[in-house]
PQR file of N, CA, C, O and H, with PARSE charges and radii, in Angstrom:
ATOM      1  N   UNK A   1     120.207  89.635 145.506 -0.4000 1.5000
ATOM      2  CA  UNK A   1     120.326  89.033 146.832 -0.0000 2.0000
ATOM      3  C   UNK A   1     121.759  89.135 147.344  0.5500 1.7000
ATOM      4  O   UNK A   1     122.084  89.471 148.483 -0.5500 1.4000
ATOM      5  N   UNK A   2     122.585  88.791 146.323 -0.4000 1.5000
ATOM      6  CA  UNK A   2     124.098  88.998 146.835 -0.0000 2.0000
ATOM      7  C   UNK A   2     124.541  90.533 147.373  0.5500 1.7000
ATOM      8  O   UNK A   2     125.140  90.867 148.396 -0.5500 1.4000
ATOM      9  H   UNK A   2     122.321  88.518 145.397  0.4000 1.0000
ATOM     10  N   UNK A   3     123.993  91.337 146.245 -0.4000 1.5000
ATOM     11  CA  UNK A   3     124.198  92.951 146.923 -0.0000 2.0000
ATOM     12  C   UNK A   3     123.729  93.221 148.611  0.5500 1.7000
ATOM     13  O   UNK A   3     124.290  94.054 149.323 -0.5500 1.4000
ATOM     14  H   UNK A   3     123.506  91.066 145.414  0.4000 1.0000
ATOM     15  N   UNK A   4     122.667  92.396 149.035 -0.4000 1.5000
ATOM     16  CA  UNK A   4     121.972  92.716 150.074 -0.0000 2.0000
ATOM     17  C   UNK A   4     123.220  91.963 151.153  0.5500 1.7000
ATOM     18  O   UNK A   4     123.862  92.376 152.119 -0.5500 1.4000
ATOM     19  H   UNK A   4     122.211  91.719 148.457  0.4000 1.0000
ATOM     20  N   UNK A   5     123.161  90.880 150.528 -0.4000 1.5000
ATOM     21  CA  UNK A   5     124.313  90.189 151.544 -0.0000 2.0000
ATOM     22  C   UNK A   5     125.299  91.332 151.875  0.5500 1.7000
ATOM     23  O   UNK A   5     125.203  92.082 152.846 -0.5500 1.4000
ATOM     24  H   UNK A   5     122.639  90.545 149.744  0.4000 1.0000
ATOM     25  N   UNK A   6     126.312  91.356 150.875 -0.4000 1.5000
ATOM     26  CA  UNK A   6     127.840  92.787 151.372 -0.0000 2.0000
ATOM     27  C   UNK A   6     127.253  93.508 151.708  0.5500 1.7000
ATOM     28  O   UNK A   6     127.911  93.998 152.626 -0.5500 1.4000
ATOM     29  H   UNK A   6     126.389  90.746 150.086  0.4000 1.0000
ATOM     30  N   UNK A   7     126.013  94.223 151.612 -0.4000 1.5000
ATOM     31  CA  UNK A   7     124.951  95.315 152.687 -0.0000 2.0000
ATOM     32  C   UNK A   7     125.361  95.058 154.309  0.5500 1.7000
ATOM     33  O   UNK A   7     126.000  95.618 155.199 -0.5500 1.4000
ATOM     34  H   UNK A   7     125.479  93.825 150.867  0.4000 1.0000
ATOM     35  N   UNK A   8     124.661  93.984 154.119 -0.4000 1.5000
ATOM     36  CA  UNK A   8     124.686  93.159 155.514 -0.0000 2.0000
ATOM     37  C   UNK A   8     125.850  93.504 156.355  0.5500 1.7000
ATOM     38  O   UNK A   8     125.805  94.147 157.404 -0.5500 1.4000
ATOM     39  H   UNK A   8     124.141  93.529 153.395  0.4000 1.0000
ATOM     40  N   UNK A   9     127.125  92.900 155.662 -0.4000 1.5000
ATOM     41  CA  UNK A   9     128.374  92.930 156.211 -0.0000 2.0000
ATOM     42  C   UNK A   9     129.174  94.281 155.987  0.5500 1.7000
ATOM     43  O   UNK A   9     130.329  94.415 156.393 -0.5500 1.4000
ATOM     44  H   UNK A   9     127.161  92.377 154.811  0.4000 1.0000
ATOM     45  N   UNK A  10     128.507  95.231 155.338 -0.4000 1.5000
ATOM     46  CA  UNK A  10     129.003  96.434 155.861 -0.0000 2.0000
ATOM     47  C   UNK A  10     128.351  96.766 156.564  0.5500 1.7000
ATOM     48  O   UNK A  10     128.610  97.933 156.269 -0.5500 1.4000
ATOM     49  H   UNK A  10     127.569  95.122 155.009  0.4000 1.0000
ATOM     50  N   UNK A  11     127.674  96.867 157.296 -0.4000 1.5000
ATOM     51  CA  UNK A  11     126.629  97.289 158.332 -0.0000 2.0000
ATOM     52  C   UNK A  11     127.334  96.695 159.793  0.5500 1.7000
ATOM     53  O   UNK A  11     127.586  97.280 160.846 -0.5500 1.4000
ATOM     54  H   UNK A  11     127.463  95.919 157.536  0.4000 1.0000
ATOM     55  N   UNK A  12     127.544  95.181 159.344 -0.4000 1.5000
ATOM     56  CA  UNK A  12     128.156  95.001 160.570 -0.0000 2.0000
ATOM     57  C   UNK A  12     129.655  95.338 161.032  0.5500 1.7000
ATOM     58  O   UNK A  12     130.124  95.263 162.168 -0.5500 1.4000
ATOM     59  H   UNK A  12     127.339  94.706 158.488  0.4000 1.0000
ATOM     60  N   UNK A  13     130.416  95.818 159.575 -0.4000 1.5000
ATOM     61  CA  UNK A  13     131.885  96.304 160.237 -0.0000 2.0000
ATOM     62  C   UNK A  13     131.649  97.586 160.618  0.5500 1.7000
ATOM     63  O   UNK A  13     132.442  98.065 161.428 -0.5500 1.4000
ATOM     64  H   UNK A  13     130.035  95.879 158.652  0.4000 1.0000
ATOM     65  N   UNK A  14     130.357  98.552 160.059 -0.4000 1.5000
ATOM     66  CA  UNK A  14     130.191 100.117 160.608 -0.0000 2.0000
ATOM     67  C   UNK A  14     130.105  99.604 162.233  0.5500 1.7000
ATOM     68  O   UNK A  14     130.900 100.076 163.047 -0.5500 1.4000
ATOM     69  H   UNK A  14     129.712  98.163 159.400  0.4000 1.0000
ATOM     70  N   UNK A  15     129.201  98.720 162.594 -0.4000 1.5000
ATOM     71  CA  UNK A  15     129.069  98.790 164.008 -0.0000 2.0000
ATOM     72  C   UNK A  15     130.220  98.347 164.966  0.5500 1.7000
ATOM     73  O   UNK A  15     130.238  98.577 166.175 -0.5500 1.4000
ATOM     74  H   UNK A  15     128.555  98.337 161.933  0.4000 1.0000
ATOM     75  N   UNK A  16     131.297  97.598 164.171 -0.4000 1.5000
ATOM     76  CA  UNK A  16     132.301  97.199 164.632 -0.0000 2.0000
ATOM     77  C   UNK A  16     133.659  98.640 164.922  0.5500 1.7000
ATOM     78  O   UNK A  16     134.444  98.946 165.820 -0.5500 1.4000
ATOM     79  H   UNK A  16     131.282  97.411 163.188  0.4000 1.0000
ATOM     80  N   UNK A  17     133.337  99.084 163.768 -0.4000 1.5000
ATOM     81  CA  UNK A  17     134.383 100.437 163.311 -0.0000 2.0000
ATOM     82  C   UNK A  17     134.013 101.726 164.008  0.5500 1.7000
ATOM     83  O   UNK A  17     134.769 102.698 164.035 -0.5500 1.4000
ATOM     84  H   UNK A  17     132.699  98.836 163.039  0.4000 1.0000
ATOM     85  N   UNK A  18     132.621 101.690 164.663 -0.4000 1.5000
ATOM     86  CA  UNK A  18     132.026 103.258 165.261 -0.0000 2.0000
ATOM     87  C   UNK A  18     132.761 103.287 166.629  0.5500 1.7000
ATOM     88  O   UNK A  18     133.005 104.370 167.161 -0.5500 1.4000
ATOM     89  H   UNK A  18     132.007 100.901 164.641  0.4000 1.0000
ATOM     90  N   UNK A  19     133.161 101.956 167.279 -0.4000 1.5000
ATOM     91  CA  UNK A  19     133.857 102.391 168.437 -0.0000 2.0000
ATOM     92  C   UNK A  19     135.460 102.259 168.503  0.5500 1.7000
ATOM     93  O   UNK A  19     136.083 101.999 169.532 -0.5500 1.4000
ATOM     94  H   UNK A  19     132.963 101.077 166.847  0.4000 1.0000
ATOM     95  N   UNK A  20     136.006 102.475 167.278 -0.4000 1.5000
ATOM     96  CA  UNK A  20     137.510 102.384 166.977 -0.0000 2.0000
ATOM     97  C   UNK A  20     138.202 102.941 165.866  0.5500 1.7000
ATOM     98  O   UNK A  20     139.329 102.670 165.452 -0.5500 1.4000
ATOM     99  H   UNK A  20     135.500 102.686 166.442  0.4000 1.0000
ATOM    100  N   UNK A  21     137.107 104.011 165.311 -0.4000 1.5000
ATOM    101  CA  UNK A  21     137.888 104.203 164.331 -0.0000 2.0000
ATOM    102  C   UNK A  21     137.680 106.454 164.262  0.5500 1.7000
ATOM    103  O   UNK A  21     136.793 107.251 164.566 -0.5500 1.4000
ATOM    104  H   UNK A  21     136.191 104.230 165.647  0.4000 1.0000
ATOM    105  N   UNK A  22     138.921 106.532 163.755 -0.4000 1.5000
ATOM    106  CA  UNK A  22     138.479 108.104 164.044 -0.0000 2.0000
ATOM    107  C   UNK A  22     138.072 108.867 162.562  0.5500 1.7000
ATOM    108  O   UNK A  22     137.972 108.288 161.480 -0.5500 1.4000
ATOM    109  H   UNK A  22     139.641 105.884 163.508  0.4000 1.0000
ATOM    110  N   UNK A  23     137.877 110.250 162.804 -0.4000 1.5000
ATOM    111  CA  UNK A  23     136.912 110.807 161.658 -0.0000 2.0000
ATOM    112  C   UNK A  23     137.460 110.606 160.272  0.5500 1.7000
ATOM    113  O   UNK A  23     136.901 110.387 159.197 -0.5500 1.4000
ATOM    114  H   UNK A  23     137.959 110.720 163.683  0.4000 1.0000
ATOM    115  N   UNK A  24     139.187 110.796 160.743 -0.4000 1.5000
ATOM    116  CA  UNK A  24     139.427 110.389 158.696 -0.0000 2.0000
ATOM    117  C   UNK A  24     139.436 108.820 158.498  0.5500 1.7000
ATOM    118  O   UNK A  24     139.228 108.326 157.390 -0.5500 1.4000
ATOM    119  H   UNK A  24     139.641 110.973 161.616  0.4000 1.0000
ATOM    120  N   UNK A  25     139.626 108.246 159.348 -0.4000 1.5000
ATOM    121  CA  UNK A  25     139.513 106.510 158.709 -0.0000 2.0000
ATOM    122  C   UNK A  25     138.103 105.936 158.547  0.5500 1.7000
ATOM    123  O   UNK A  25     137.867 104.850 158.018 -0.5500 1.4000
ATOM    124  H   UNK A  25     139.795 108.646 160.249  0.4000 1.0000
ATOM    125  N   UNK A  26     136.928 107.013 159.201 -0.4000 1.5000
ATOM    126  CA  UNK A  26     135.656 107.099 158.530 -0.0000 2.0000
ATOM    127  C   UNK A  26     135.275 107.716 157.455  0.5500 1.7000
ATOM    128  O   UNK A  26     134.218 107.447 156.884 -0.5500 1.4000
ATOM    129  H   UNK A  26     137.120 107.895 159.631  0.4000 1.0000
ATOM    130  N   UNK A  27     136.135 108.650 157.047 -0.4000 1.5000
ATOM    131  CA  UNK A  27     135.461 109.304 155.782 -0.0000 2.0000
ATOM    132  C   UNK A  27     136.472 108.412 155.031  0.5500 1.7000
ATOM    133  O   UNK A  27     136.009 108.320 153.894 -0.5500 1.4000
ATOM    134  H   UNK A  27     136.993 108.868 157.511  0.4000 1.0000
ATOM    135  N   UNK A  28     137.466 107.806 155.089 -0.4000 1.5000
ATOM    136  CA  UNK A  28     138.312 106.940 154.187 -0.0000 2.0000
ATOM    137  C   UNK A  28     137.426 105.766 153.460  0.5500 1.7000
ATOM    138  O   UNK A  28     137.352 105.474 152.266 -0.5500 1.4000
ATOM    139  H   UNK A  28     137.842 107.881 156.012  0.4000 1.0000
ATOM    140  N   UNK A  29     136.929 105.328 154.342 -0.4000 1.5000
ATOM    141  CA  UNK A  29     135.772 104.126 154.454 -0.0000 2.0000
ATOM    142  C   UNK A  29     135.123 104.191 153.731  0.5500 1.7000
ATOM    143  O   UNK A  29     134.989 103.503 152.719 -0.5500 1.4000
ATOM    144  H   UNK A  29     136.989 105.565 155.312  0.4000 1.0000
ATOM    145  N   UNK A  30     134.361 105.372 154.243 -0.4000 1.5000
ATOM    146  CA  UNK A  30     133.224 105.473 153.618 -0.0000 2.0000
ATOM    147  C   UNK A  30     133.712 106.273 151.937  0.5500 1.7000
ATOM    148  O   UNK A  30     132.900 106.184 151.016 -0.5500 1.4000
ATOM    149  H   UNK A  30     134.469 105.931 155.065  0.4000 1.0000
ATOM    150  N   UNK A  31     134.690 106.808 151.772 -0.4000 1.5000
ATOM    151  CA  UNK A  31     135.111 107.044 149.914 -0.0000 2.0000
ATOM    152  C   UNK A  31     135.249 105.671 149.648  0.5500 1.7000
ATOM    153  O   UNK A  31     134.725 105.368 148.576 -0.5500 1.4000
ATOM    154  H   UNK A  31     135.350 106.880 152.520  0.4000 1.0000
ATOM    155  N   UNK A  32     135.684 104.891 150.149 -0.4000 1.5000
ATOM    156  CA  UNK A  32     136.096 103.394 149.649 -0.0000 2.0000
ATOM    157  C   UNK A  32     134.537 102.902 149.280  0.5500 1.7000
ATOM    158  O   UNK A  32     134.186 102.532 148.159 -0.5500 1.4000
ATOM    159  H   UNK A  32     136.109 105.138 151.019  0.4000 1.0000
ATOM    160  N   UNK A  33     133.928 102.955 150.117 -0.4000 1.5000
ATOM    161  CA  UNK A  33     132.587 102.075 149.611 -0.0000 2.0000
ATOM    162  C   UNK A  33     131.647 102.745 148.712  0.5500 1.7000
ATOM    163  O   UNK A  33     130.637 102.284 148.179 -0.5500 1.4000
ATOM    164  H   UNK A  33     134.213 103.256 151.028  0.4000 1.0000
ATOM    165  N   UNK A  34     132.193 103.995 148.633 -0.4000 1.5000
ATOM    166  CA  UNK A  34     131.016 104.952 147.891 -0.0000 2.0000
ATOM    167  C   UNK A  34     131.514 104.268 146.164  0.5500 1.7000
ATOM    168  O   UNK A  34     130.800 103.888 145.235 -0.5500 1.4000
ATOM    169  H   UNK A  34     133.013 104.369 149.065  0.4000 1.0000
ATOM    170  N   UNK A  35     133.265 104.351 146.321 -0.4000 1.5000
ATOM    171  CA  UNK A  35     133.745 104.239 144.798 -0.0000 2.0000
ATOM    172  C   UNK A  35     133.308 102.636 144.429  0.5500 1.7000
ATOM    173  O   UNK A  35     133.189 102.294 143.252 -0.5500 1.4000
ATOM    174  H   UNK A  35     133.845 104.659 147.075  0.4000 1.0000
ATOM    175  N   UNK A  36     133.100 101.769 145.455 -0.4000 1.5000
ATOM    176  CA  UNK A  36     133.030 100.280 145.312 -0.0000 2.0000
ATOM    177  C   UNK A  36     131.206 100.180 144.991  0.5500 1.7000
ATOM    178  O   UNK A  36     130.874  99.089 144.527 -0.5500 1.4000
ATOM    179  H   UNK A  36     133.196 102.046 146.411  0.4000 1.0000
ATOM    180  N   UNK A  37     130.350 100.936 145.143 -0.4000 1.5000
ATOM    181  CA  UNK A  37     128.920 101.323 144.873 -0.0000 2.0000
ATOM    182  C   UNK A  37     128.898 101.968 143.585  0.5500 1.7000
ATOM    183  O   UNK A  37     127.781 102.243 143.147 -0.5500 1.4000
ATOM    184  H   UNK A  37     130.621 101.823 145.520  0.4000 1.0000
ATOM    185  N   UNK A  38     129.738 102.215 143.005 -0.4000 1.5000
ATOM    186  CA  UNK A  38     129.474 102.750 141.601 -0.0000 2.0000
ATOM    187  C   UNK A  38     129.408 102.277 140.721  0.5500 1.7000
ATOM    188  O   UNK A  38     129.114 102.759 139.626 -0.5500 1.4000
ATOM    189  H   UNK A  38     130.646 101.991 143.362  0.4000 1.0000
ATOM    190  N   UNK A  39     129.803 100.660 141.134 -0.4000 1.5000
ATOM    191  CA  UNK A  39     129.663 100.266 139.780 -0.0000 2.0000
ATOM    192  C   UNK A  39     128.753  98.993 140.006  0.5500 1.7000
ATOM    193  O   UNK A  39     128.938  98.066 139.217 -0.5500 1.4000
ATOM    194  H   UNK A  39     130.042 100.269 142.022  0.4000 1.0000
ATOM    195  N   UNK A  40     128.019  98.872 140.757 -0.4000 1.5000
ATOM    196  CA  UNK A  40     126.155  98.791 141.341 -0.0000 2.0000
ATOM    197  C   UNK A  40     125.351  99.082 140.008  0.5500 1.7000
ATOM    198  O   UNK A  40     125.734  99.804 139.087 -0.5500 1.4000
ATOM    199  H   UNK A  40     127.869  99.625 141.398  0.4000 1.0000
ATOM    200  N   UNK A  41     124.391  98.514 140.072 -0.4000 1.5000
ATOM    201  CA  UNK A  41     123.088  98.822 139.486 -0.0000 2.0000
ATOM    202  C   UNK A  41     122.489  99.784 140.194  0.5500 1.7000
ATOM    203  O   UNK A  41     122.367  99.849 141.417 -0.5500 1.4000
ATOM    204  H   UNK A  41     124.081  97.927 140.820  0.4000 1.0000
ATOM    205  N   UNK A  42     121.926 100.918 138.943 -0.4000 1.5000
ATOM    206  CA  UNK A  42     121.281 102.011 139.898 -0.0000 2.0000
ATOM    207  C   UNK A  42     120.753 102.260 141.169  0.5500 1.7000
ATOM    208  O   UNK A  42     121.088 102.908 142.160 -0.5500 1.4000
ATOM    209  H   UNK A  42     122.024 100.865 137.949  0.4000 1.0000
ATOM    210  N   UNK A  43     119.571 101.349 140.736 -0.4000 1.5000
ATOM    211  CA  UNK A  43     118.795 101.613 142.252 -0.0000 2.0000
ATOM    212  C   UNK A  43     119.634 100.427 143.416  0.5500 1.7000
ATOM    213  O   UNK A  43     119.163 100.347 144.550 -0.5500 1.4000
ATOM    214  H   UNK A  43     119.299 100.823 139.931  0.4000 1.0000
ATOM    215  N   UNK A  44     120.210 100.018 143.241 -0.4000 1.5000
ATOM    216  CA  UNK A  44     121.161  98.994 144.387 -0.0000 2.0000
ATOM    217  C   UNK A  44     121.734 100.403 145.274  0.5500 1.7000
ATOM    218  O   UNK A  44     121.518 100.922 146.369 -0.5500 1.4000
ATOM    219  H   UNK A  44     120.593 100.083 142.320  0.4000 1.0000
ATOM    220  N   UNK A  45     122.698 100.686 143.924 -0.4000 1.5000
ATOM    221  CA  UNK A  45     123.492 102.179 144.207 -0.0000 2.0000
ATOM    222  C   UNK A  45     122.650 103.028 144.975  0.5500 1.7000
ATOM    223  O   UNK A  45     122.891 103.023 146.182 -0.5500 1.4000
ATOM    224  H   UNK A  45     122.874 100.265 143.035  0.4000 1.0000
ATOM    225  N   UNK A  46     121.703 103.769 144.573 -0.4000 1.5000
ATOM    226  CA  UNK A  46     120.745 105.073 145.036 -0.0000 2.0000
ATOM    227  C   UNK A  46     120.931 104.483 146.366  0.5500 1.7000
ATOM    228  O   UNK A  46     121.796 104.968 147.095 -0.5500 1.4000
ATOM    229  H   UNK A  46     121.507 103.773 143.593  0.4000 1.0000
ATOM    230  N   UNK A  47     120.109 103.336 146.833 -0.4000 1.5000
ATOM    231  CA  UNK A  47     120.035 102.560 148.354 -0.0000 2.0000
ATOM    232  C   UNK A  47     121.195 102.388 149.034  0.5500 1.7000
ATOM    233  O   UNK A  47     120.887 102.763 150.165 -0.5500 1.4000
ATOM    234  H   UNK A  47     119.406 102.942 146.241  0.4000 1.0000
ATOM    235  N   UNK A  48     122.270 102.079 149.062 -0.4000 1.5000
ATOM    236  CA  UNK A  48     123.693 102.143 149.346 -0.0000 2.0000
ATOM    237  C   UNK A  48     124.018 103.346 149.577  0.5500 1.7000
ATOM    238  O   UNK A  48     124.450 103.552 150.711 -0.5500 1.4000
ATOM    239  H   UNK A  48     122.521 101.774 148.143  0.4000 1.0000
ATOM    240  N   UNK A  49     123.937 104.494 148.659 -0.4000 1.5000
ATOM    241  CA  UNK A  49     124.350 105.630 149.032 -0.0000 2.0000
ATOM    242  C   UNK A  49     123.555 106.581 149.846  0.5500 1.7000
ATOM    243  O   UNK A  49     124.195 107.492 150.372 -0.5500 1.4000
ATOM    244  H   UNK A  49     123.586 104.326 147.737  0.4000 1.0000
ATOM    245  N   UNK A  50     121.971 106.520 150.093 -0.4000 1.5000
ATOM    246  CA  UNK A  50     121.102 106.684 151.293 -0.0000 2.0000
ATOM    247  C   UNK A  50     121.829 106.558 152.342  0.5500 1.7000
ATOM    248  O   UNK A  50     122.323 107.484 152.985 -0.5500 1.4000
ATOM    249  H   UNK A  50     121.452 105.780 149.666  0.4000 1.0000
ATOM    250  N   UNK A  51     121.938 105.242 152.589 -0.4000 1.5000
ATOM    251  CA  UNK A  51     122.095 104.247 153.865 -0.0000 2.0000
ATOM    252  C   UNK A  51     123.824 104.942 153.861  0.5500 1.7000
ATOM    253  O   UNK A  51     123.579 105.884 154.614 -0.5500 1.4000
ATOM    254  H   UNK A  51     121.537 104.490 152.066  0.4000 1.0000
ATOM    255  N   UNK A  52     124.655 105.030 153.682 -0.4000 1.5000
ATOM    256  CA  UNK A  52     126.308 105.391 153.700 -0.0000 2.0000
ATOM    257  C   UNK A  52     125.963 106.763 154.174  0.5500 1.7000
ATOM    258  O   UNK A  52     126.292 106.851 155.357 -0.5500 1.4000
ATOM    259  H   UNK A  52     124.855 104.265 153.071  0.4000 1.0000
ATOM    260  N   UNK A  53     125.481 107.770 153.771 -0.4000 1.5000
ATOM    261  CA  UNK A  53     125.191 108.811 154.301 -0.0000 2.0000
ATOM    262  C   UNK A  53     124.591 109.319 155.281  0.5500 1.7000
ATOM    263  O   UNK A  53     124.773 110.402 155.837 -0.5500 1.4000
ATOM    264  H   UNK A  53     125.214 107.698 152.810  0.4000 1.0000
ATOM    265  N   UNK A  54     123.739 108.366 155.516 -0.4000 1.5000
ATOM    266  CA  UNK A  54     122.918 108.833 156.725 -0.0000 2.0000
ATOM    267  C   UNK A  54     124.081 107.652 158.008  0.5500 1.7000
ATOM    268  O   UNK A  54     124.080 108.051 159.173 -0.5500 1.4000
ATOM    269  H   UNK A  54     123.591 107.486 155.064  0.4000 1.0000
ATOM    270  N   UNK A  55     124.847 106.493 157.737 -0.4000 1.5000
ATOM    271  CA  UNK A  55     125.574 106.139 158.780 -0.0000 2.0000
ATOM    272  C   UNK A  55     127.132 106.883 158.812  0.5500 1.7000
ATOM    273  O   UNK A  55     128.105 106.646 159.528 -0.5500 1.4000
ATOM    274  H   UNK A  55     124.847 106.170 156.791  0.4000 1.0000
ATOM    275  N   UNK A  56     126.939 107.824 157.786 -0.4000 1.5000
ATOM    276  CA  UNK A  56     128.391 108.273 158.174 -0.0000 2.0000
ATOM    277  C   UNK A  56     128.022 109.478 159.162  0.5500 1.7000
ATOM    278  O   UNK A  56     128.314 109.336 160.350 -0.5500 1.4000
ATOM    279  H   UNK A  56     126.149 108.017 157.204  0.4000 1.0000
ATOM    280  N   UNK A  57     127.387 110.672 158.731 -0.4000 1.5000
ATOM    281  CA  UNK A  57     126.953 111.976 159.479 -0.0000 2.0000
ATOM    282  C   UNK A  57     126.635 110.853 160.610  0.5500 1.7000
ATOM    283  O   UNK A  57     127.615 110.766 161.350 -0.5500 1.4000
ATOM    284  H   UNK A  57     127.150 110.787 157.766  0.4000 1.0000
ATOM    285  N   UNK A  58     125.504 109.886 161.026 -0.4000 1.5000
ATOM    286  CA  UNK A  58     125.282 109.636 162.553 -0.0000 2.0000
ATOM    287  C   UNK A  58     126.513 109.185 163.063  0.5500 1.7000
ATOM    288  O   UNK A  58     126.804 109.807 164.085 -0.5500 1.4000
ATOM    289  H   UNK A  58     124.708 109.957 160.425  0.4000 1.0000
ATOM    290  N   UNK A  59     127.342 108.344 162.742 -0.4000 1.5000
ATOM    291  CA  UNK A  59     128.867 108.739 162.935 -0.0000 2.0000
ATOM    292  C   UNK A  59     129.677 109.479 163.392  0.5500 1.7000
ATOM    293  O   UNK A  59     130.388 109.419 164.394 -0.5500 1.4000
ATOM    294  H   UNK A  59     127.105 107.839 161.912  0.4000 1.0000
ATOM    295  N   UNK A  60     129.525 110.335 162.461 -0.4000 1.5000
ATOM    296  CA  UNK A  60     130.533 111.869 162.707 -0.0000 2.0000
ATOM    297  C   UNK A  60     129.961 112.441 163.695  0.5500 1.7000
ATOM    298  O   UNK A  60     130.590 112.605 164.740 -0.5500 1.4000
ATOM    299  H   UNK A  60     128.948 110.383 161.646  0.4000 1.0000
ATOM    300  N   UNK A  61     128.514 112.903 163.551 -0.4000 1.5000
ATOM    301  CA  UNK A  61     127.745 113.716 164.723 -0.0000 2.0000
ATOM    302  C   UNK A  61     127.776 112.887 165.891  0.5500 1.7000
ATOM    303  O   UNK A  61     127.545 113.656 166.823 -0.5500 1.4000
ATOM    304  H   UNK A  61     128.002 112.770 162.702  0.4000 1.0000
ATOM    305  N   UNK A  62     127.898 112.013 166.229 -0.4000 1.5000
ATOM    306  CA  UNK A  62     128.419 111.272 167.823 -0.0000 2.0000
ATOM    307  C   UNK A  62     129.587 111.438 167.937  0.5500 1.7000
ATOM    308  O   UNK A  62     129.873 111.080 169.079 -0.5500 1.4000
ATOM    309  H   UNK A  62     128.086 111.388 165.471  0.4000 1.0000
ATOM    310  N   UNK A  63     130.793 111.906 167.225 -0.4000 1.5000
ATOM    311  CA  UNK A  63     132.099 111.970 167.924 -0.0000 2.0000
ATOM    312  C   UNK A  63     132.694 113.315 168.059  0.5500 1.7000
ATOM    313  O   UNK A  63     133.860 113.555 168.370 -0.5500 1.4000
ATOM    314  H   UNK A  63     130.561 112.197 166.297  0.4000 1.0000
ATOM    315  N   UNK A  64     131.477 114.425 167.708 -0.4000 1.5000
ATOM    316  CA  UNK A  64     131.613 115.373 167.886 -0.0000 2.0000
ATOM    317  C   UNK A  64     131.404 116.009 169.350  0.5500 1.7000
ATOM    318  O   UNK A  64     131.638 117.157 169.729 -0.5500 1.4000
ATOM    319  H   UNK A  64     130.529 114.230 167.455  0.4000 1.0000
ATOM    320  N   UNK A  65     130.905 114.935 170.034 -0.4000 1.5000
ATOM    321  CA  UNK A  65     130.727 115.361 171.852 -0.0000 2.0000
ATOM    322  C   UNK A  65     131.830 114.844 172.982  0.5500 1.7000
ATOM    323  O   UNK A  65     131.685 115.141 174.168 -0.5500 1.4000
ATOM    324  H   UNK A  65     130.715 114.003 169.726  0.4000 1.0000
TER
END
């Protein structure tokens, strides 16, 4: 339940960070949370790293226009 919680609240600083932050302080981010997911329980991890990937590319691919 606690994992789901910091879920939560990274979700809400991505939505905070998509309109202020540029492509390397997103891929910074997102290495930061990938290395902070590793040491997760597997399947916590597997789900975390889904979800990080698919909000970083929708990310990146919107600031590419």
């Amino acid at each position: 339940m606690n994992t789901d919680n910091q879920m939560e609240q990274q979700r809400q600083q991505w939505r905070q960070a998509q309109h202020q932050m540029t492509r390397s302080q997103l891929r910074t981010l997102r290495d930061q949370w990938l290395e902070r997911g590793s040491q997760l329980p597997l399947q916590a991890n597997a789900r975390r790293l889904m979800w990080l990937r698919l909000r970083c590319s929708l990310l990146l691919a919107q600031q590419r226009f």
